[in-house]
N, C-alpha and C positions, 0 to 999 in steps of 0.2 A: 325194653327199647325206649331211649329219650328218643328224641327230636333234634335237628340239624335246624337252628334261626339265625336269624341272620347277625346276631352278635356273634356267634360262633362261625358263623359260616367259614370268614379264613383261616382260623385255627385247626378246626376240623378237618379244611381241604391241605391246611403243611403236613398233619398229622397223619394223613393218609398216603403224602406225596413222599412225608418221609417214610412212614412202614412202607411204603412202597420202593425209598430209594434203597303126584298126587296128594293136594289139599285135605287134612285130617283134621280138622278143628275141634277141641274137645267138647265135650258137653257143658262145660262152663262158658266156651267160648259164644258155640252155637245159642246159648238163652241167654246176651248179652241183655239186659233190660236197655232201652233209651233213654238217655237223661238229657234234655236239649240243657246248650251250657256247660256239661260236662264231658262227655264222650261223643258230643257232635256238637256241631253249632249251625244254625239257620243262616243264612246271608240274609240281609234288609229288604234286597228285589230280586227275582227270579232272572238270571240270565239268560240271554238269547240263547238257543242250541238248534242243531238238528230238527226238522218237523218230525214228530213221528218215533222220534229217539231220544234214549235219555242218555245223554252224554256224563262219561264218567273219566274224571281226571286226574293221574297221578302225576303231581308235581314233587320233581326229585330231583336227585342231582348224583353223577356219576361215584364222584368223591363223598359223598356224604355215611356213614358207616351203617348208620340207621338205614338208609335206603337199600344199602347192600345186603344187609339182616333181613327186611321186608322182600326182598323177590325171592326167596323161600316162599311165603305164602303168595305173591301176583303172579307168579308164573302158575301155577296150577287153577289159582281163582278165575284170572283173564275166560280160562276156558271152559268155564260154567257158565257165566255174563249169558243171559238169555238173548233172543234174536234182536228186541227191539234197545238193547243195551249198543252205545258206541264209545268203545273204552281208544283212550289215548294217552300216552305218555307226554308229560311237557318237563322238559328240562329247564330248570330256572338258574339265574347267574346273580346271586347277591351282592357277590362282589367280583372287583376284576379280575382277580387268578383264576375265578369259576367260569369267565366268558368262553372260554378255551375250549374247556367243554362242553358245555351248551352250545360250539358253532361244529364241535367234531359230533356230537348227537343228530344235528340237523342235518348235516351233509350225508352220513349215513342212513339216515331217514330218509331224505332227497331221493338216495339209493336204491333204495329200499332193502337194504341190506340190515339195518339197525340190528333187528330181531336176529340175527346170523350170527350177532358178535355181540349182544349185550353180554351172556353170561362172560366172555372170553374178555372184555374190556374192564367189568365189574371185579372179576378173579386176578388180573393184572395188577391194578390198582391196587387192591385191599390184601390181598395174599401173596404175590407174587414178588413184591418189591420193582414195581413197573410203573412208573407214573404216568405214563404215556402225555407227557404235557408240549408236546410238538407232534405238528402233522407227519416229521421224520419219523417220531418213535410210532404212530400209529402206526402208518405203512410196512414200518420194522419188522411189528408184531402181526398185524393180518393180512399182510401181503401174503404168505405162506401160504394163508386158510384162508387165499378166496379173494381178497378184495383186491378189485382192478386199482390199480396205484394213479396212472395217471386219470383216471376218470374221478376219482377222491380228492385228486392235487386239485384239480379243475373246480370240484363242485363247492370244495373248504370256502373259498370266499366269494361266489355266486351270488348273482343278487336274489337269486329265488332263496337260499339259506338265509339271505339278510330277512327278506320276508318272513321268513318262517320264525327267527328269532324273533323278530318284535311281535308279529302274534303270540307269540309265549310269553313276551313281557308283558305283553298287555290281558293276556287272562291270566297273569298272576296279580297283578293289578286289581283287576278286576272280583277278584278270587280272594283280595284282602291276604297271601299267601305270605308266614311270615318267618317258616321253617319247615324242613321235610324230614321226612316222605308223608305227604297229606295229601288225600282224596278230597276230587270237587267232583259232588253226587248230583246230576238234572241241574245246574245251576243255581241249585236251593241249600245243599248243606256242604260241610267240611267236617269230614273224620281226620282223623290218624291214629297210628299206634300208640301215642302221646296220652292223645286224647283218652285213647281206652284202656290205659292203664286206670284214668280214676284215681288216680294219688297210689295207687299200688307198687308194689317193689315187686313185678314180675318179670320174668324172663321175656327176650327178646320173640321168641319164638309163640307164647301166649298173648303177649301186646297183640302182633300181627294178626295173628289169629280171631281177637277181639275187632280188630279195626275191621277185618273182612265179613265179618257176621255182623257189624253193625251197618257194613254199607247193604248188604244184602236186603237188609230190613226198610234201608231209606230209601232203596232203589224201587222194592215192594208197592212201597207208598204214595207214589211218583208218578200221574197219567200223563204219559208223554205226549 
């Protein structure tokens, strides 16, 4: 598994738009050794978060292929995350084709519907030949399965969605985020499956693997 940056980001997202038009980690993965610099990186000053909680961040992006590969392992991860763990998804927009998404992520977040339709929005996009790139074709597609149409018309350009998007610009910012799918572990590190390759020519499915056994380790290390 590479990484989605933001020199690729637009290519990546036509690349998709046009294909579009339980957690088992092996025992390699599980005895990831830590290499700061190589398969994580420290930020300079610890970020505000939560009292009490160690906030854990996946910055990604709907279109991004890497990210779609990675929720193979975050969906089953998310749900070991101990109590004092507060995991969030932030959807980042490198560039402007990707705004689109980042404001249909936020609205169904708003919703609280998100988690209802990831996997069905993800499987569109990347398998399906769906680009979903208008709030027409959203409603299209999950109108069927659930999602109230005029309350989505409504909340797509809200000011609360506006809010919620610049908060996501601004802890990508802040997050130094510079391509995904990358975890921000307590404010203090940045993995990914990038990262945990290590210069290795491994499958997608072991990167993953590697990046979640190393968050584990950083999360470990971490007095919220």
């Amino acid at each position: 598994m590479t990484r989605l940056n933001r020199r690729h980001a637009t290519l990546a997202t036509a690349t998709a738009l046009v294909g579009a038009a339980g957690l088992s980690p092996n025992a390699s993965a599980q005895n990831v050794a830590l290499q700061e610099g190589r398969n994580f990186r420290r930020l300079p000053k610890r970020l505000a978060s939560t009292p009490g909680k160690i906030e854990v961040l996946e910055f990604f992006l709907y279109t991004c292929p890497h990210c779609f590969d990675f929720e193979t392992q975050m969906g089953p991860w998310i749900k070991t995350l101990p109590a004092n763990v507060e995991f969030k998804h932030v959807h980042v927009a490198f560039q402007a084709v990707t705004k689109h998404y980042q404001r249909l992520y936020f609205a169904l977040d708003a919703m609280g519907v998100e988690k209802q339709f990831r996997s069905v929005i993800f499987t569109a996009i990347h398998r399906q030949g769906n680009p979903l790139d208008t709030p027409e074709a959203v409603v299209k597609l999950l109108g069927p399965l659930g999602l109230d149409a005029a309350k989505f018309n409504a909340t797509f350009n809200a000011f609360g969605v506006n809010a919620r998007i610049n908060s996501a610009n601004q802890l990508a910012a802040a997050y130094t985020i510079d391509g995904v799918p990358t975890l921000g572990i307590g404010g203090l590190y940045l993995t990914s499956p990038e990262m945990a390759r290590n210069g290795e020519r491994v499958p997608a499915d072991v990167s993953g693997q590697r990046a979640v056994a190393i968050a584990n380790q950083l999360i470990a290390s971490i007095k919220a």
